[in-house]
C-alpha positions in Angstrom: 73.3 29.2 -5.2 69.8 29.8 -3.5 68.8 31.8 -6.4 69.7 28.7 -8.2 68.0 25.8 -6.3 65.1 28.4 -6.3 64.7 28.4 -9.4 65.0 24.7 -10.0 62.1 24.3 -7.4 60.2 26.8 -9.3 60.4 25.0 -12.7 59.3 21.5 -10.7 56.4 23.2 -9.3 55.7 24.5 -12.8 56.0 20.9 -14.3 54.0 19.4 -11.7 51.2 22.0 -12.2 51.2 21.2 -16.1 51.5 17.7 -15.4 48.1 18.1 -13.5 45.9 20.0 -15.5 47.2 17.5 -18.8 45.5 14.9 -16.3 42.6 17.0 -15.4 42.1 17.8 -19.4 42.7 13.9 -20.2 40.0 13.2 -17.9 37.6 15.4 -19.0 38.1 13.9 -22.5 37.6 10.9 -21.8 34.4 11.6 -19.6 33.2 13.9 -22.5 34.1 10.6 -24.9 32.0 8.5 -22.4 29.1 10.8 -22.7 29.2 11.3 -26.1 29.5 7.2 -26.8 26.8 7.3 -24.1 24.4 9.7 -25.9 25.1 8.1 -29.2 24.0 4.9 -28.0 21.0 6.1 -26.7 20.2 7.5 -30.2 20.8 4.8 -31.5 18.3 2.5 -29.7 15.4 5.0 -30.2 16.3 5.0 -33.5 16.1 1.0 -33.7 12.7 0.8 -31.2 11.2 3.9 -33.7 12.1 1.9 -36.7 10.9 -1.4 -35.3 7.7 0.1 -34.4 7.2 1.4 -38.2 8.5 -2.2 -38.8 5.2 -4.2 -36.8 2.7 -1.6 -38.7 3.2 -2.7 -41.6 3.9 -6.1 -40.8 0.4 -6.2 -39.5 -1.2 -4.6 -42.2 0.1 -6.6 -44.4 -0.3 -10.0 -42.1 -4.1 -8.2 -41.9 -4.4 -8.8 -45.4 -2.4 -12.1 -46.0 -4.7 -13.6 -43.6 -7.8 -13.1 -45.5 -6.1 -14.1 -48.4 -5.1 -17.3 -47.1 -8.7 -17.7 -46.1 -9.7 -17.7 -49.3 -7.0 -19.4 -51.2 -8.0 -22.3 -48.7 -11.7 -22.1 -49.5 -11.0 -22.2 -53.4 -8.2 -24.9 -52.9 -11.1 -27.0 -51.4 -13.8 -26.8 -53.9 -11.4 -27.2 -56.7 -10.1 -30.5 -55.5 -13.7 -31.4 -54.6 -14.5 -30.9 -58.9 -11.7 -32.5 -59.7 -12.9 -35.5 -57.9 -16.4 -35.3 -59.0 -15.0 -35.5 -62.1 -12.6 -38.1 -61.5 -15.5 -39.8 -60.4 -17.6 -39.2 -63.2 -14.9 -39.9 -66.4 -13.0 -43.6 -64.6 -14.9 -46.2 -66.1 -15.6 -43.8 -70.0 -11.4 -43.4 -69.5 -10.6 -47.1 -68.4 -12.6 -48.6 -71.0 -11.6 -46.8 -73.8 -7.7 -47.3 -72.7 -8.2 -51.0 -72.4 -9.9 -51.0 -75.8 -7.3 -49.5 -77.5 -4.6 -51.3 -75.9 -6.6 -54.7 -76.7 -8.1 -54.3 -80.1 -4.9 -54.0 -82.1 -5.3 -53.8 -85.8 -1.9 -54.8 -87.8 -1.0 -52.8 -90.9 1.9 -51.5 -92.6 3.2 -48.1 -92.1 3.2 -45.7 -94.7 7.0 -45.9 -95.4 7.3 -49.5 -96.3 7.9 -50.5 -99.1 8.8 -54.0 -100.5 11.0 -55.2 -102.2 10.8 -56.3 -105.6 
């Protein structure tokens, strides 16, 4: 009967050690999961910040250039308007004149076709 209940204590030592080292190995998977989430993140942001960086270059370079164009398209916006008015201006009274001419002066005739009846 000794050998017996020896045994049995022998088999729930033998459990409890396996028992153990499945907890040990579950916790160093999940601090080798935390790591690797850990590392990954970190890879990740430089990757954003490098990609963001790449992002303002040639966001300013191209701002650079917008800026100049802008510049101008302002400029040329201005001295159009400023001919159009001139011209304006210029043309009013020639424009007016021959409008109210044409709506006052109204010579009746037939179209070309009528034709009457007979």
């Amino acid at each position: 009967m000794a050998s017996q209940s020896q045994g049995i204590q022998q088999l729930l030592q033998a459990e409890k050690r396996a028992a153990e080292k499945v907890a040990e190995a579950r916790k160093r998977k999940n601090r080798r999961l935390k790591q690797a989430k850990e590392e990954a993140q970190a890879e990740i942001e430089q990757y954003r910040m490098q990609r963001e960086k790449e992002f303002k270059t040639k966001e300013a370079a191209a701002l650079g250039s917008h800026g100049n164009s802008a510049v101008e398209v302002d400029r040329d916006t201005v001295e159009r308007m400023a001919l159009i008015l001139a011209s304006y201006r210029g043309n009013r009274e020639t424009v007016l004149g021959d409008l109210l001419q044409r709506v006052c002066d109204i010579t009746p005739e037939f179209h070309v076709n009528y034709r009457v009846a007979g």
